[in-house]
C-alpha positions as CSV (number, residue, x, y, z in Angstrom):
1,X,-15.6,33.1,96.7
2,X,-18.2,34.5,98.7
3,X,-20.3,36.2,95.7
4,X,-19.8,32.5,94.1
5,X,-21.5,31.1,97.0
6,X,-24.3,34.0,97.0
7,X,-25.2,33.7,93.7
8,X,-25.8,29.5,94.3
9,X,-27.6,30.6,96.7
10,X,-30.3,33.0,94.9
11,X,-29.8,30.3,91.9
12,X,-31.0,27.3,94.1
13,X,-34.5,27.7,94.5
14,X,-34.5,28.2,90.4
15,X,-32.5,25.4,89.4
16,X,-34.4,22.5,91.8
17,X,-38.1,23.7,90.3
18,X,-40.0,20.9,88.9
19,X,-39.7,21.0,84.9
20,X,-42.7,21.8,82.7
21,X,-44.7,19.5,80.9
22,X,-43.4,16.1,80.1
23,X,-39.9,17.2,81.6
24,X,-41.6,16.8,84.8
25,X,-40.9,13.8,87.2
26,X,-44.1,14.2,89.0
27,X,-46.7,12.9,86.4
28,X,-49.6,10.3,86.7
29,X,-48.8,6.9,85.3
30,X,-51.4,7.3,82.4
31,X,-49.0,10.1,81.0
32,X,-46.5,7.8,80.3
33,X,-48.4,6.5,77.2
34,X,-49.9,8.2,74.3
35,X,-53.5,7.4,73.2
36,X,-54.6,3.9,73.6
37,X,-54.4,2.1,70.3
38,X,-57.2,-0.6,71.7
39,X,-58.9,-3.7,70.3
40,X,-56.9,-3.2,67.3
41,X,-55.9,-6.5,64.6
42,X,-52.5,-7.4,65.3
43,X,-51.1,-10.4,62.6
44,X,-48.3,-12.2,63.1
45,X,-47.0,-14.2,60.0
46,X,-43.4,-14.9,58.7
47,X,-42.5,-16.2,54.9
48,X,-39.3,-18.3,54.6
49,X,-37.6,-18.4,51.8
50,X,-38.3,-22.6,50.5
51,X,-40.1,-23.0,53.7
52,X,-43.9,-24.0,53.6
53,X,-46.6,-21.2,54.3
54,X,-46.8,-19.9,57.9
55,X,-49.7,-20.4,60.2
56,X,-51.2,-16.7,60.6
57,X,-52.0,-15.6,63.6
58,X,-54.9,-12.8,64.7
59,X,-54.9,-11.2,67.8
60,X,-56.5,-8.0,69.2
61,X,-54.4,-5.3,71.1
62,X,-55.4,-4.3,75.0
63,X,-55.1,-1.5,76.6
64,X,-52.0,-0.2,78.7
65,X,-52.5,-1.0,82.4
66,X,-55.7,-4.1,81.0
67,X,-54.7,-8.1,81.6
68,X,-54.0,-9.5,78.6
69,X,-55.0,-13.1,77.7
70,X,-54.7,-14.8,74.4
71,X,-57.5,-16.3,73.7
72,X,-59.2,-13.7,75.2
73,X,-57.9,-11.7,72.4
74,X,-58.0,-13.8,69.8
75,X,-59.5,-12.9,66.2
76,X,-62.2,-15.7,65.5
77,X,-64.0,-16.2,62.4
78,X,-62.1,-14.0,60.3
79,X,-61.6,-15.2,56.0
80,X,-57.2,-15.1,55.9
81,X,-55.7,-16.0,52.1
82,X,-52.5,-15.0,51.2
83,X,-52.0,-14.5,47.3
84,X,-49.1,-13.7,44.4
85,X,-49.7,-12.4,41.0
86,X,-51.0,-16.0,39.8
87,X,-51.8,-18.1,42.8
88,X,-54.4,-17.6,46.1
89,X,-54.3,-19.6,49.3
90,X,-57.1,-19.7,51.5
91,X,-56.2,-20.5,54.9
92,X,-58.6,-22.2,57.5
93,X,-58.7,-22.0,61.2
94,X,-56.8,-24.2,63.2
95,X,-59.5,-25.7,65.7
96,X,-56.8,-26.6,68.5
97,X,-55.7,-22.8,68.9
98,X,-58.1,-19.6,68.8
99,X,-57.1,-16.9,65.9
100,X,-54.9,-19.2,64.4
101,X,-55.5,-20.0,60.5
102,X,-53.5,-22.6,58.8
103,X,-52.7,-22.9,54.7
104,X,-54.1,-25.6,52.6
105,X,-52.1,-28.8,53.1
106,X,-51.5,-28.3,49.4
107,X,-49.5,-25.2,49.6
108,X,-46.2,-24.8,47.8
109,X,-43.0,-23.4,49.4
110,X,-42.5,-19.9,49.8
111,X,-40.3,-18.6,46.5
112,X,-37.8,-16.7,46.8
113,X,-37.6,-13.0,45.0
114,X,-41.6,-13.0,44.9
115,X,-44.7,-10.4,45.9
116,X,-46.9,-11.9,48.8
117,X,-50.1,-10.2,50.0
118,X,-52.3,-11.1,53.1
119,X,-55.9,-10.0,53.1
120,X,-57.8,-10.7,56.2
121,X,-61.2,-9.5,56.7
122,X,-62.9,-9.8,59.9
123,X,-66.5,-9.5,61.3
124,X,-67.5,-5.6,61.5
125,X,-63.8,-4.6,60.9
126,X,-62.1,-2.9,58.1
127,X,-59.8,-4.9,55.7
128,X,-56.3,-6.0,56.3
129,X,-53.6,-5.9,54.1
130,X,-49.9,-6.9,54.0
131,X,-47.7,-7.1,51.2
132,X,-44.0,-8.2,51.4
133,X,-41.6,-9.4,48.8
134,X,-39.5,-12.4,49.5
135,X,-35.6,-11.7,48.9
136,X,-33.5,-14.5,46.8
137,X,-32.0,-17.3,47.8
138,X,-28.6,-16.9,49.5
139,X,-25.6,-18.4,48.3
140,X,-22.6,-19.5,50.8
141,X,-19.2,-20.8,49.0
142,X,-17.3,-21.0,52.0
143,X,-17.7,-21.8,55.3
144,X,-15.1,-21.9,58.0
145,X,-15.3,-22.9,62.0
146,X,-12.7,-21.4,63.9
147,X,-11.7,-23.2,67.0
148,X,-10.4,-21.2,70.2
C-alpha cells in the first residue's frame, strides 16, 4: 500500500501537466476556430419537387467574433439564372429585401428526376455554381393514423 501511494505521489505532478497543443485547456479564444473563411458568397435556394422556383438568396459570410447583420451582408447587384438542359431562368431582384432575387412570374414547376444549375456572378467576384438533380416523385399507397 505504501509504495502505491509513493508512486501517485512521484506520478502527480506528471499526470496534472497541461496537455500540448490543442489538447490544452488554456488557449486564446481565436484558437478555437480555423482560418477565417470571410466575405465569402453564401446561397441559399431549395427546389421542390412540383413546387414553383425558389427565391435565391445571396449573402456574404463574417468573421468569427464580427456582428453579423443581413442586409449588411447582403449580395447586391449580382446576375442569378438557374438553367436545365433546354430551359434558362433569369431571376430579378426582389426590391423589398436586399440579396434576394426572385424567378420570372412565368416559371414552371420544379420537375421531378431533372439536372438544375445556378450560376450567379457577382461584381469583382468569381463565378458561382450549383448543380443538383431533382429526385422523382414519391408515391404513397397507404396511409394509416394510429390513435393512442
Amino acid at each position: 500500500m505504501f509504495i502505491c501511494l509513493l508512486l501517485l505521489a512521484a506520478l502527480l505532478p506528471h499526470l496534472s501537466c497541461s496537455a500540448p497543443g490543442p489538447l490544452s485547456a488554456d488557449r486564446e479564444a481565436a484558437e478555437f476556430f480555423g482560418p477565417s473563411e470571410d466575405d465569402l458568397i453564401v446561397v441559399d435556394a431549395v427546389l421542390i419537387v412540383d413546387a414553383p422556383l425558389p427565391p435565391v438568396i445571396l449573402r456574404r459570410t463574417a468573421a468569427p467574433g464580427v456582428p453579423y447583420a443581413a442586409a449588411a451582408a447582403a449580395v447586391q447587384e449580382a446576375s442569378v439564372s438557374i438553367h436545365t438542359s433546354d430551359e434558362l431562368f433569369e431571376y430579378h431582384p426582389d426590391l423589398s429585401s436586399a440579396g434576394r432575387y426572385l424567378p420570372p412570374d412565368d416559371a414552371p414547376p420544379v420537375e421531378p428526376d431533372r439536372a438544375y444549375e445556378l450560376r450567379v456572378e457577382a461584381p469583382d467576384e468569381p463565378l458561382v455554381r450549383a448543380t443538383t438533380q431533382t429526385p422523382p416523385r414519391i408515391r404513397i399507397d397507404e396511409l394509416l393514423l394510429l390513435d393512442d
